[in-house]
Backbone as numpy.savetxt, mean C-alpha at the origin, in Angstrom:
# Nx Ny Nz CAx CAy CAz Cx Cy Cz
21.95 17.00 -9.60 21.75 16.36 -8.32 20.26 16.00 -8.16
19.69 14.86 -7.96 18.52 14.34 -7.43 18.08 15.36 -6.19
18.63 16.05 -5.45 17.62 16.34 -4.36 18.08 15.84 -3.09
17.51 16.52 -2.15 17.79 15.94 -0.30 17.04 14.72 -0.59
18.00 14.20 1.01 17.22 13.42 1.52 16.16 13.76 1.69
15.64 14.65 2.17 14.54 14.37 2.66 13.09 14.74 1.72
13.44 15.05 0.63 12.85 15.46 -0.67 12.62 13.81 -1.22
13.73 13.18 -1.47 12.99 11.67 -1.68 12.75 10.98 -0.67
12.46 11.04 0.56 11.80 10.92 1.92 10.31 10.61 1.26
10.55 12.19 1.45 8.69 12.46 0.99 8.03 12.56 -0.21
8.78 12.29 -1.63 8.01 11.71 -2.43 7.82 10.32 -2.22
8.84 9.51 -1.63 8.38 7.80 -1.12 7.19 7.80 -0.83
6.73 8.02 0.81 6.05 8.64 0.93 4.63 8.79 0.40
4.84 9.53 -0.01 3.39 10.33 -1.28 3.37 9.05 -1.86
4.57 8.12 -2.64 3.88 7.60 -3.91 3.30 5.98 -3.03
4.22 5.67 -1.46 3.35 4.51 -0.81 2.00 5.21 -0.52
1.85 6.20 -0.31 0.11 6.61 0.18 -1.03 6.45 -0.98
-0.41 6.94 -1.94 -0.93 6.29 -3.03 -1.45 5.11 -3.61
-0.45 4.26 -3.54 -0.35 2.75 -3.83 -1.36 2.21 -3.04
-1.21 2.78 -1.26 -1.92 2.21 -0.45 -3.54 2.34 -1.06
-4.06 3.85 -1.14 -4.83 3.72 -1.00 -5.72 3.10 -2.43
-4.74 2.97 -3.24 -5.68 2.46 -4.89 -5.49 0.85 -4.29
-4.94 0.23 -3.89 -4.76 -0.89 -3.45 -5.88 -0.87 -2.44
-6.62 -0.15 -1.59 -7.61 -0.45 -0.76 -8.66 -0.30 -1.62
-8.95 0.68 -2.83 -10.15 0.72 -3.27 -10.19 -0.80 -4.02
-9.32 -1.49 -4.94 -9.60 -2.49 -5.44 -9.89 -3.73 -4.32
-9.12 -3.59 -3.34 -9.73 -4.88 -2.33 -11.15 -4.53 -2.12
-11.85 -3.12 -1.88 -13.51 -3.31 -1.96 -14.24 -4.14 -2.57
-13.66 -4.19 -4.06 -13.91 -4.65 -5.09 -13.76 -5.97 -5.35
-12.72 -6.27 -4.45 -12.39 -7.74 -5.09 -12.61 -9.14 -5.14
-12.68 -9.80 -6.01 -13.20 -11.32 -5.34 -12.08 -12.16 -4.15
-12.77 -13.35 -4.17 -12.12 -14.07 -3.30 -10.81 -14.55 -3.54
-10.77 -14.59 -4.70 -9.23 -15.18 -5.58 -8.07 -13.89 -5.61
-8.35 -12.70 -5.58 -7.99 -11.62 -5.62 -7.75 -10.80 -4.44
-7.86 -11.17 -3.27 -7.90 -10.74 -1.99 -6.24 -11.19 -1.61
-5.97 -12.45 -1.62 -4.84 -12.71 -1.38 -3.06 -11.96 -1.69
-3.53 -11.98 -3.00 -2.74 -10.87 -3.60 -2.89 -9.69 -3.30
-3.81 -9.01 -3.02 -3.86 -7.77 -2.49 -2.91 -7.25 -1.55
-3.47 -8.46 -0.57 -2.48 -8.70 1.02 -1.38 -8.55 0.51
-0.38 -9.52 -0.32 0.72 -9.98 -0.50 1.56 -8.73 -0.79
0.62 -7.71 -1.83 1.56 -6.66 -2.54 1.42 -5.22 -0.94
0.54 -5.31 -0.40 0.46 -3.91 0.81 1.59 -4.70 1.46
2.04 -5.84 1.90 3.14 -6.38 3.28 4.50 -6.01 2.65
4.73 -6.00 0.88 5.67 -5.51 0.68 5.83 -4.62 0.52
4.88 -3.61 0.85 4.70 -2.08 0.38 5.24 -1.38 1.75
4.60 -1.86 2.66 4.78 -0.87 3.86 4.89 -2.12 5.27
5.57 -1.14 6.27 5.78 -1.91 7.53 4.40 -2.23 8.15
3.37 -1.01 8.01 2.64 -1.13 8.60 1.33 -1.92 8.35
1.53 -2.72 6.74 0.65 -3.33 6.00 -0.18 -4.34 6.86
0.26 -5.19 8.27 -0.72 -5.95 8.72 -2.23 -5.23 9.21
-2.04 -3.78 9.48 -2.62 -3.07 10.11 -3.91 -2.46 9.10
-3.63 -2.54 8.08 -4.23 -2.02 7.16 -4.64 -3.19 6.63
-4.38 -4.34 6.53 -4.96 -5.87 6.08 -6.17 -6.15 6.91
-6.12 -5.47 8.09 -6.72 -6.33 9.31 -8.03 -5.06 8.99
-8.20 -3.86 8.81 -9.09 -2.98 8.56 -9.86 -3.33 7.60
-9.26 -3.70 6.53 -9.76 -4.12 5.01 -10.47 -5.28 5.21
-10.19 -6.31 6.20 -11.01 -7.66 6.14 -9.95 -8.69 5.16
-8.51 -8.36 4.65 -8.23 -9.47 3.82 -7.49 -10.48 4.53
């Protein structure tokens, strides 16, 4: 058996917090051509991705 719900709840979870935040260190980084995409992959990542676009400056 895979596990509760709520066990893959919270590795989701863990592995979007993740994503999020290596995805914010490279937008520090990134050029102008590369910003866009950034955006594109956090809006499909999470609900709350405009919110975190709008912090970042992309």
């Amino acid at each position: 058996m895979a596990g509760t719900e709520r066990q893959r709840e919270i590795r989701r979870r863990r592995q979007r917090r993740e994503k999020v935040r290596y995805l914010s260190k490279r937008a520090e980084k990134a050029s102008g051509g590369e910003k866009p995409e950034i955006a594109r992959k956090l809006r499909q990542l999470t609900p709350g991705a405009e919110v975190i676009i709008q912090r970042l400056g992309l």
